[in-house]
C-alpha positions as CSV (number, residue, x, y, z in Angstrom):
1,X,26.0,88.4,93.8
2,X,26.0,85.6,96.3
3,X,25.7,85.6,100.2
4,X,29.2,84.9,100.7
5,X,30.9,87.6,98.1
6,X,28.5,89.9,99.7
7,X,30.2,89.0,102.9
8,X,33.6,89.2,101.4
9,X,32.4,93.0,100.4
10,X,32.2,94.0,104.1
11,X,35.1,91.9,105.2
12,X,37.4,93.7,102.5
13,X,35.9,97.3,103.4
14,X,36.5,96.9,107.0
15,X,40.5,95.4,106.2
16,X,43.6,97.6,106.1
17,X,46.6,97.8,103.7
18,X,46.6,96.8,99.9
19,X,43.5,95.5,98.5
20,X,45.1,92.0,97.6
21,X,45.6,91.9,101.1
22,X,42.5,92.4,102.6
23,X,41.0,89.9,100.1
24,X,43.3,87.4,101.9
25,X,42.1,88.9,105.4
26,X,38.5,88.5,104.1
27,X,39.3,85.0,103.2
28,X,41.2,84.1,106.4
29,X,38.4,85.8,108.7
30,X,35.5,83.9,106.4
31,X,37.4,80.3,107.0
32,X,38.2,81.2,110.9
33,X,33.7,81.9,111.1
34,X,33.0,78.9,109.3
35,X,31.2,80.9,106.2
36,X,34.0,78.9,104.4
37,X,34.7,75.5,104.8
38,X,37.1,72.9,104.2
39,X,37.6,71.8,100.4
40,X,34.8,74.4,99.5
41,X,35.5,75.5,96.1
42,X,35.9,79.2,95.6
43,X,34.8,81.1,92.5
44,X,36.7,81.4,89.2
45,X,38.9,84.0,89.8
46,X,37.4,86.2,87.0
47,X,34.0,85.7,88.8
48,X,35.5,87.1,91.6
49,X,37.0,89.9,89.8
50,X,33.9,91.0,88.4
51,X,31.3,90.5,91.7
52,X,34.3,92.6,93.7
53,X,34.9,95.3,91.5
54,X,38.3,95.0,91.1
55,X,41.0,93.6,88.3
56,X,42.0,90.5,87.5
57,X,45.3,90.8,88.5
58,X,44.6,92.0,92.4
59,X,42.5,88.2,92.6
60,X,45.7,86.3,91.3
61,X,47.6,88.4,93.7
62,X,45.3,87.5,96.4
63,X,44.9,83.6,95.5
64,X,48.8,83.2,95.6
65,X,49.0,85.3,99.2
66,X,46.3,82.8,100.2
67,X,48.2,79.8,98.7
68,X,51.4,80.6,100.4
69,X,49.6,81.0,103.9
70,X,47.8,77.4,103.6
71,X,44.4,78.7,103.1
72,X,43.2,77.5,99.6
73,X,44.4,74.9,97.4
74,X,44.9,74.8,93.7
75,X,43.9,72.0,91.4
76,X,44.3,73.0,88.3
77,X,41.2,73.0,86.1
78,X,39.6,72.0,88.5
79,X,39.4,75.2,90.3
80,X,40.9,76.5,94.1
81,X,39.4,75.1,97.1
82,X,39.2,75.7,100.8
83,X,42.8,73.9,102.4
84,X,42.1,72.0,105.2
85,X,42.7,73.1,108.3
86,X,47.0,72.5,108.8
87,X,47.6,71.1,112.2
88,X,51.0,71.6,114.0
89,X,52.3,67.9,115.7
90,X,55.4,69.1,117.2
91,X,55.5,69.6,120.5
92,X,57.0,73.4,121.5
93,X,58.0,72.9,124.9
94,X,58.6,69.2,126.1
95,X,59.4,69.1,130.0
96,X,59.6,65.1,129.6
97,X,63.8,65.3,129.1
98,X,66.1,67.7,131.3
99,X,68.8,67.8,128.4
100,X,71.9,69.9,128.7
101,X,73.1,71.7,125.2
102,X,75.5,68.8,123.8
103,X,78.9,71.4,123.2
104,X,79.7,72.4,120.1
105,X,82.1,71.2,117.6
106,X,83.9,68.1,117.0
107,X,84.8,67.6,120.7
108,X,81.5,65.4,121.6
109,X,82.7,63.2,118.2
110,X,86.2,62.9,119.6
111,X,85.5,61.5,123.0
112,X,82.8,58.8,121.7
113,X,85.6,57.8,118.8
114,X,88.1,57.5,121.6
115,X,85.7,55.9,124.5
116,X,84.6,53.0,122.2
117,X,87.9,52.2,120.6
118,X,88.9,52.1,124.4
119,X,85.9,49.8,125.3
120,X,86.7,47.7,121.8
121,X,90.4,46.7,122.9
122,X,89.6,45.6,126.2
123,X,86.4,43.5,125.2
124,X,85.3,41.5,122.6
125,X,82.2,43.4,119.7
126,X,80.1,40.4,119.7
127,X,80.0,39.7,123.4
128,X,79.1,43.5,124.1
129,X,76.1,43.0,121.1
130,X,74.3,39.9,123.6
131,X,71.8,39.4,126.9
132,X,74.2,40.5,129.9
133,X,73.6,38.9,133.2
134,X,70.6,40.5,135.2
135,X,71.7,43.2,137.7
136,X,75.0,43.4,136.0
137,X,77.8,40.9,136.5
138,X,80.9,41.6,138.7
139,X,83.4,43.0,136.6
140,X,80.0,45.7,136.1
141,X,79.6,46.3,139.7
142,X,83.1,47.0,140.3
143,X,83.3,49.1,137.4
144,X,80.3,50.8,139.3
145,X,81.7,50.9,143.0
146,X,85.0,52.5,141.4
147,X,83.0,55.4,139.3
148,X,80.5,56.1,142.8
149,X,83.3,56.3,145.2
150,X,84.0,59.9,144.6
151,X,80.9,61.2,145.4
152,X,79.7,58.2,147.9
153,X,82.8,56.9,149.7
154,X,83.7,53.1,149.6
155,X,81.0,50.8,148.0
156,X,80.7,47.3,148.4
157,X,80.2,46.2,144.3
158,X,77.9,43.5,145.5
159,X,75.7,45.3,147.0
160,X,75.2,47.0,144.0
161,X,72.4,46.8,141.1
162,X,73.3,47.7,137.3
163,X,69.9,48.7,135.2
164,X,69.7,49.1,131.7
165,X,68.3,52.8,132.4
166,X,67.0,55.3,135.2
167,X,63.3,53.9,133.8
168,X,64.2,50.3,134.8
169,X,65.9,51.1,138.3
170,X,62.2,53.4,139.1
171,X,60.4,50.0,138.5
172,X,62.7,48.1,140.1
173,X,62.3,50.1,143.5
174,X,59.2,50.8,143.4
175,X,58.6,46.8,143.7
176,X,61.4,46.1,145.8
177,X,60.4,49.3,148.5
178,X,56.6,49.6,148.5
179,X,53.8,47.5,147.5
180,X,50.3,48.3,145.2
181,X,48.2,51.0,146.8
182,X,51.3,51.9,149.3
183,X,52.1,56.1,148.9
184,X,55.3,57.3,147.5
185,X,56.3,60.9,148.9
186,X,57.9,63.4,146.2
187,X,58.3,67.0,144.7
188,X,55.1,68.4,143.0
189,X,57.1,68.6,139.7
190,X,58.3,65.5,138.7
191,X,60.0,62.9,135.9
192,X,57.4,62.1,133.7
193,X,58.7,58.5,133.9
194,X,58.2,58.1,138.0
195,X,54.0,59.3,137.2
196,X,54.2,56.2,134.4
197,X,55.9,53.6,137.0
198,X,53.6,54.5,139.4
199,X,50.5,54.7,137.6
200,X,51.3,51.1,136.1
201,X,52.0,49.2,138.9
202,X,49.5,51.2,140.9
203,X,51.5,53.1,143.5
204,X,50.2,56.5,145.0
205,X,52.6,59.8,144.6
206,X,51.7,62.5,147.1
207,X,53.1,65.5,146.7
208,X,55.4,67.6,149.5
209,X,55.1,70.7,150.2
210,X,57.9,72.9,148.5
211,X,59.7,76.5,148.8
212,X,62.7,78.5,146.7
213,X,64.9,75.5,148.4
214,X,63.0,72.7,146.8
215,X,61.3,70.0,149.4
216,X,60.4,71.7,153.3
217,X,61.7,68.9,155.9
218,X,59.1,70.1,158.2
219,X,56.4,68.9,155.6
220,X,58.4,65.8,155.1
221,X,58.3,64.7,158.5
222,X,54.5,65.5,158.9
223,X,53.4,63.7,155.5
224,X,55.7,60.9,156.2
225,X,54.0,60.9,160.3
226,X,49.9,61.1,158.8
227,X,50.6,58.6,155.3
228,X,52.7,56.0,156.6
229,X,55.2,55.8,153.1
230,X,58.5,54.9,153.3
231,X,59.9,56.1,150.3
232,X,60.7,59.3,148.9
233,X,61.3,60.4,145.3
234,X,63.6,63.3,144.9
235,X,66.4,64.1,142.2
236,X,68.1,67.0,144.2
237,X,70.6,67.9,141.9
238,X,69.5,69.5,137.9
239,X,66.1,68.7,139.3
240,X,64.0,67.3,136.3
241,X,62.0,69.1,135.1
242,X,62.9,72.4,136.7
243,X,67.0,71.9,136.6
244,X,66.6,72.9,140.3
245,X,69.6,71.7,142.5
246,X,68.5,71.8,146.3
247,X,71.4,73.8,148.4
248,X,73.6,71.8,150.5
249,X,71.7,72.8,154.2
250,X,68.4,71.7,152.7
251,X,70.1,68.9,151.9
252,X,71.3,67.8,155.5
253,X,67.7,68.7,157.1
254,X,66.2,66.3,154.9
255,X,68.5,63.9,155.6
256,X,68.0,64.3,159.1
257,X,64.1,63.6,158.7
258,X,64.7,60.7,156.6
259,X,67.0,59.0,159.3
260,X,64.8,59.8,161.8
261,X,61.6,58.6,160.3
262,X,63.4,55.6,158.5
263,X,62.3,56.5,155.4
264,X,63.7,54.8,152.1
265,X,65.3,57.8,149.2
């Protein structure tokens, strides 16, 4: 008998439940210690048998337990072998992307079907498939003034900027606003793509003090007083990525601290 089935021995008496089972905790609990090791090949399963004591038929038992949880692999003549170790890639919780559920059914398929035969009749495929005029041309920016008014009032469309995504408009206003080492003022939790902009073209986020109502105007004013930035990062409505949405009197006493300390949103 060998150092490591002797192991196995006190690893199997010490396990609970059927004795295929504990052969498989034995196993697991010699891998997780390092007394096995990747592609180590185990004995012949009639080895085994004999140096433990028990039948056959409890070892296959085991070896296909063992099989099914990753542990050993079987190659045939060859023999089993210690699996290596099986590494999960997926992420389990990604706080990148402040999705909502899409709804279910066919209703989401409906609206696209109808939204792009829509788009199709009024313009032509091939001129929506190439380059588009940087900043969006006019017919964009009324398009734009006309979808803003209800929530901003009257907008002149030239005044406004059409991006090809929130990613491209942080850029853009992070060079248009501030320049390299200048600080930009935000919430401690943030879009993962303002930390990118700002790393990459070397702009310095400092957080704000927060409560339950999202950013405190008095700490606001003070940072905006003692660091000298003029612009402020915050997504006050589905906050990403919280999903916080600050209430509207928060709201108004930031505003007020902006205006008075001309600060850029």
């Amino acid at each position: 008998m060998n150092a490591t089935t002797a192991e196995w021995q006190r690893l199997i008496a010490d396990g609970h439940g059927p004795v295929y089972l504990r052969i498989v905790q034995a196993l697991e609990r010699a891998v997780w210690s390092g007394t096995l090791r990747p592609g180590q090949r185990l004995p012949a399963q009639r080895s085994l048998a004999s140096e433990l004591g028990v039948d056959l038929t409890t070892i296959t038992r085991a070896f296909n337990e063992a099989r099914k949880r990753g542990l050993i692999d079987a190659r045939g003549p060859l023999g089993s072998f210690v699996a290596p170790p099986q590494v999960e890639l997926a992420q389990l919780v990604d706080l990148s992307m402040n999705l909502p559920p899409s709804p279910g059914g066919s209703q989401v398929a409906e609206v696209l079907r109808r939204g792009l035969s829509s788009v199709l009749t009024r313009s032509d495929a091939g001129n929506l498939m190439t380059y588009h005029v940087g900043g969006g041309s006019a017919a964009d920016q009324l398009a734009a003034a006309q979808w803003l008014k209800p929530i901003l009032g009257r907008c002149e469309p030239a005044r406004l900027v059409v991006t090809e995504g929130a990613q491209a408009a942080l850029s853009a206003l992070l060079l248009a606003l501030t320049d390299a080492g200048d600080t930009v003022l935000c919430e401690p939790l943030v879009y993962p793509g303002l930390l990118h902009a700002a790393r990459v073209l070397q702009r310095r986020l400092q957080v704000v003090d927060s409560d339950e109502h999202g950013m405190r105007p008095d700490a606001l004013r003070r940072l905006a007083r003692t660091t000298g930035a003029r612009v402020v990062y915050l997504n006050p409505t589905a906050q990403n990525p919280t999903a916080h949405t600050l209430p509207d009197a928060r709201r108004r006493a930031l505003a007020e601290v902006l205006r008075a300390q001309d600060l850029h949103l």
